[in-house]
C-alpha positions in Angstrom: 2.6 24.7 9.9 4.7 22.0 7.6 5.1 20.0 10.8 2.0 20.1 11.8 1.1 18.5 8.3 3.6 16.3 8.0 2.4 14.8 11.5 -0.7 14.6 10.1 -0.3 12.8 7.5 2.0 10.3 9.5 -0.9 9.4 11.4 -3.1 8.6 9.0 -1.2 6.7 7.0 0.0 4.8 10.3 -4.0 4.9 10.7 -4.8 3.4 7.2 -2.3 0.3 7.7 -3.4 -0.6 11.3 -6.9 -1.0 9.7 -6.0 -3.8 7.2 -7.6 -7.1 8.0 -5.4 -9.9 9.4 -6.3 -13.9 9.6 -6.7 -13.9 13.2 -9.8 -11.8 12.6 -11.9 -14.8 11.8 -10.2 -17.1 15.3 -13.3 -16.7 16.8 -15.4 -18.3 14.2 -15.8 -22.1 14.1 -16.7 -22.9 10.9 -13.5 -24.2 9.5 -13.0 -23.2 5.3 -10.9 -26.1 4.2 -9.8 -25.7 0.5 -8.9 -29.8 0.7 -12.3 -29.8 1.0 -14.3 -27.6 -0.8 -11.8 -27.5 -3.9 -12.8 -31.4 -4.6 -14.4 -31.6 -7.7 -16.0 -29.5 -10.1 -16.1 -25.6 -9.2 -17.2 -23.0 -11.4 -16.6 -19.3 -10.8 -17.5 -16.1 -12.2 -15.8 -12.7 -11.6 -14.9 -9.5 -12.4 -11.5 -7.6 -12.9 -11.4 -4.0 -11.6 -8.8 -1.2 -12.0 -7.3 1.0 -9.1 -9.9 3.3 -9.3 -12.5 0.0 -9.3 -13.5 0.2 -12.8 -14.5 -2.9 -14.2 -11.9 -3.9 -16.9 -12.7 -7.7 -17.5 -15.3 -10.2 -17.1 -15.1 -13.7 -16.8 -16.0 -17.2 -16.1 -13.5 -20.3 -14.3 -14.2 -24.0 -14.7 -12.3 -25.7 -11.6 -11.2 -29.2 -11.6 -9.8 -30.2 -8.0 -8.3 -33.6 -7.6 -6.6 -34.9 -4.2 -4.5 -37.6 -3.2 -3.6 -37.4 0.6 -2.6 -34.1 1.8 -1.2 -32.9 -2.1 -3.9 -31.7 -4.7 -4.4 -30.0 -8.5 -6.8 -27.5 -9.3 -7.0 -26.9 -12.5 -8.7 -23.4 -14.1 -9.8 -23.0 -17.4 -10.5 -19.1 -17.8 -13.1 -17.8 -20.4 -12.7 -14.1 -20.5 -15.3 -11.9 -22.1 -13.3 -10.7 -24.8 -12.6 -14.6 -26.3 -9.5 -15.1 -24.3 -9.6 -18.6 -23.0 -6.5 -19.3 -20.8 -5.2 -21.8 -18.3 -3.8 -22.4 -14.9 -2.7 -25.5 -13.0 -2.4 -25.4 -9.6 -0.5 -27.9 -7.1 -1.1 -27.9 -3.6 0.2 -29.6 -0.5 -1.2 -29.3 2.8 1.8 -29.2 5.6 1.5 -30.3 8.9 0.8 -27.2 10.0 -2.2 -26.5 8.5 -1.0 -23.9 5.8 -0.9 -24.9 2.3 2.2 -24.3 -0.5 1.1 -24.0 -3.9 2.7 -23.1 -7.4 1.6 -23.0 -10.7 3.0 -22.0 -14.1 3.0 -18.6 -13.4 3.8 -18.4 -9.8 6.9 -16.7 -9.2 8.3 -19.4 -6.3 5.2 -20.9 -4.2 2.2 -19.4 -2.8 1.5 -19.5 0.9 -2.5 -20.1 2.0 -3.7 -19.7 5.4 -7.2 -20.0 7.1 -8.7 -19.2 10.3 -12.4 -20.0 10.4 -14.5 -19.4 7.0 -11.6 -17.1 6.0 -8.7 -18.6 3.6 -5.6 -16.5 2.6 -3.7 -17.0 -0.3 -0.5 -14.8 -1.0 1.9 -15.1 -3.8 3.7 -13.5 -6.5 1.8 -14.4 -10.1 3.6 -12.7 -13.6 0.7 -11.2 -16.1 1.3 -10.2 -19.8 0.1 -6.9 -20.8 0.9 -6.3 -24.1 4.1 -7.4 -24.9 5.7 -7.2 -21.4 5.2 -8.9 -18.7 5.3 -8.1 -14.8 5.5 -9.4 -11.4 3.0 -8.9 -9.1 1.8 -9.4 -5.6 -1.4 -10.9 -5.3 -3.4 -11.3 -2.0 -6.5 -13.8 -1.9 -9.3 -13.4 0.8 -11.4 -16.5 0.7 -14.6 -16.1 2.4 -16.7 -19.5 2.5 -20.7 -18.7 2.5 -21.9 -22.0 2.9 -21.4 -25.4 1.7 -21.9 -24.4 -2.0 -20.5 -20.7 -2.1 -17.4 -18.9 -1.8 -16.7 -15.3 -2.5 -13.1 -14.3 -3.2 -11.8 -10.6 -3.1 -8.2 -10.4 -4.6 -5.7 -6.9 -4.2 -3.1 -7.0 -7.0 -0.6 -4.8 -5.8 2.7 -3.9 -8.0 5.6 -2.0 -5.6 3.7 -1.9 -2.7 0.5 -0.1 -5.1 -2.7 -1.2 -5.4 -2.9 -1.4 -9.4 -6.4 -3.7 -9.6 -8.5 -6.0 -7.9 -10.5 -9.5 -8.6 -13.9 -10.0 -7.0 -14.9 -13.8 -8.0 -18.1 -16.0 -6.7 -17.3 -19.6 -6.7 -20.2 -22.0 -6.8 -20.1 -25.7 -6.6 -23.9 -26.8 -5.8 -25.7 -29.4 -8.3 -26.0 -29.4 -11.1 -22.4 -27.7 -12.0 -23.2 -24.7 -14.3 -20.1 -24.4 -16.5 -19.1 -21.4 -18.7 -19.9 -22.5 -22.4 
């Protein structure tokens, strides 16, 4: 009987990975999500921060500044969080021949690697949070779904030793006029 469980729960956890989305999901789509593009100018975002159990922790509100020159960009965040917290990230970007972007930013542990495939973008990288008076590596993974034109949804998994300890669900919108978060 031990076996038989142990088996079972071998297959569904081999069940449960072999159902996680993957870029080439979205090949067949031919709308192409270019951040170059869409990042260009002034963004402004609104999203929520959820626990494990999907609890909503934090609110807030990003004003995007995205500035190109060639292939290599900034995109620079201003976060207003609902509990007064303002705080700031600079991103740089470089597109490589390949398509695929690298990015960093102050705290990026080494560079981030972004992806798309249709309207789907993939951002993965290693970002270091304070909580309290620690702070901690962890692993995020960005699914960027362009809407249209104007509109972006973004569904982030932060993930600490393979765990999935919160998420980030964020609605970027960049049609006229820019609403900003003051």
């Amino acid at each position: 009987m031990k076996y038989i469980k142990t088996s079972l729960l071998l297959l569904s956890s081999f069940a449960l990975a072999s159902c996680s989305q993957d870029l080439s999901d979205y090949t067949k789509n031919s709308n192409e999500f270019d951040i170059k593009e869409y990042f260009n100018g002034n963004v402004t975002a609104w999203g929520t921060i959820q626990d494990a159990s999907n609890v909503v922790t934090r609110r807030f509100c990003v004003e995007l500044e995205g500035t190109w020159e060639g292939q290599d960009g900034v995109l620079a965040e201003k976060f207003f969080f609902d509990d007064g917290e303002i705080s700031y990230r600079n991103w740089h970007f470089s597109k490589q021949a390949d398509g695929r972007y690298i990015g960093t930013a102050e705290d990026v542990v080494g560079e981030a690697i972004g992806e798309h495939q249709g309207f789907a973008f993939q951002l993965q990288y290693t970002l270091t949070i304070p909580v309290d008076d620690t702070t901690y590596d962890v692993s995020m993974n960005d699914w960027m779904y362009q809407i249209d034109e104007y509109r972006v949804v973004n569904k982030t998994s932060i993930n600490k030793f393979g765990v999935n300890v919160a998420n980030v669900t964020l609605f970027f919108d960049k049609q006229d006029p820019i609403t900003g978060c003051e």
